[in-house]
C-alpha positions as CSV (number, residue, x, y, z in Angstrom):
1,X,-9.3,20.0,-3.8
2,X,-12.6,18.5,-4.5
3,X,-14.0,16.5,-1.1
4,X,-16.5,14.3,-3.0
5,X,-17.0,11.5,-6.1
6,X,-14.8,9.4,-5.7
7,X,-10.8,10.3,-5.5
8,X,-9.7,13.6,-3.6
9,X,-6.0,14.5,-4.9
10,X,-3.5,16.9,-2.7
11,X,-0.5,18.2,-3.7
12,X,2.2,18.4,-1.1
13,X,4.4,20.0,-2.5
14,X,7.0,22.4,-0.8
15,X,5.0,21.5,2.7
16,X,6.7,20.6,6.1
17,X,5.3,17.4,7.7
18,X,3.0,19.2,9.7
19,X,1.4,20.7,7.8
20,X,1.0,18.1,5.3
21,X,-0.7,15.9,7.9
22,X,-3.2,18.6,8.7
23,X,-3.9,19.2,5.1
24,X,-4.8,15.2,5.2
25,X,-6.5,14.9,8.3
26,X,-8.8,18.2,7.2
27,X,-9.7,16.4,3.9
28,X,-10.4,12.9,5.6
29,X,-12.4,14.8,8.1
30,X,-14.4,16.8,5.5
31,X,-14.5,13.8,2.8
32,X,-18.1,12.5,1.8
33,X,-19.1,9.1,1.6
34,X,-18.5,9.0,-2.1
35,X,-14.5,9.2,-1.3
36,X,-12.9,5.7,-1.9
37,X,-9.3,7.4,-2.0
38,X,-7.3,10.2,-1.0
39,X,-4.0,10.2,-3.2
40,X,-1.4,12.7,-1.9
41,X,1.3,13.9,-4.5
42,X,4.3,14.6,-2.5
43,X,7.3,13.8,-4.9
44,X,10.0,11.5,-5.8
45,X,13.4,12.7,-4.8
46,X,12.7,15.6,-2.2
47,X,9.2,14.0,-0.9
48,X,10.9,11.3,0.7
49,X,10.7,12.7,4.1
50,X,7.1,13.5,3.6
51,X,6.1,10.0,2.1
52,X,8.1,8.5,5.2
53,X,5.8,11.0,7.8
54,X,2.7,9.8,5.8
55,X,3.1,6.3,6.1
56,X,4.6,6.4,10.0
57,X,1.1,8.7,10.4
58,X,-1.7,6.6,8.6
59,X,0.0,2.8,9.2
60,X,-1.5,0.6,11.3
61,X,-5.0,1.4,11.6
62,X,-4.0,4.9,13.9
63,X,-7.0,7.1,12.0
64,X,-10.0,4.9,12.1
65,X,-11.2,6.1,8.6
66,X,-7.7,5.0,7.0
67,X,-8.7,1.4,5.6
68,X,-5.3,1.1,4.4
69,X,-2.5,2.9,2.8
70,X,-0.4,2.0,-0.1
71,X,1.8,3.2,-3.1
72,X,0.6,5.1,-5.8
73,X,1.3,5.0,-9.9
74,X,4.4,6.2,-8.8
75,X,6.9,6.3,-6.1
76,X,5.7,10.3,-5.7
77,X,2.4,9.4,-4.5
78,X,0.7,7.6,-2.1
79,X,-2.7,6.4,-1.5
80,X,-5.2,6.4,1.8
81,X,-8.0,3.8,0.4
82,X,-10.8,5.0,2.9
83,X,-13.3,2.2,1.3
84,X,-13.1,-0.3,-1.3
85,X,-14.6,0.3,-4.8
């Protein structure tokens, strides 16, 4: 996981919810100002229930460096948008 230039990527696959949101907030924490995005892999079928703890965590301005989150290229990832390009 690279925490600078640009787009950090984390794959969450096979974690709990838990532990997936510490894995984010330790890479939003240790992100550089060169990070516009955080895109977090966590799978189409069997990431549902991690895609729906992501969103209920990072909605709604509740971590101040969260701009916004939205869908990714896929339905298997989602995107944290920390700044705008």
């Amino acid at each position: 996981m690279s925490l600078g230039t640009g787009n950090i990527e984390i794959d969450l696959h096979g974690l709990r919810a838990e532990e997936a949101i510490k894995k984010i907030d330790d890479a939003i924490r240790r992100a550089d100002p060169t990070v516009y995005r955080i895109r977090l892999i966590h799978g189409h079928h069997r990431g549902h229930s991690l895609k729906d703890a992501i969103w209920d965590e990072y909605s709604y301005g509740r971590n101040s460096k969260v701009l916004r989150i939205q869908g990714g290229s896929n339905e298997g990832v989602t995107e944290l948008v920390l700044r705008e390009y």
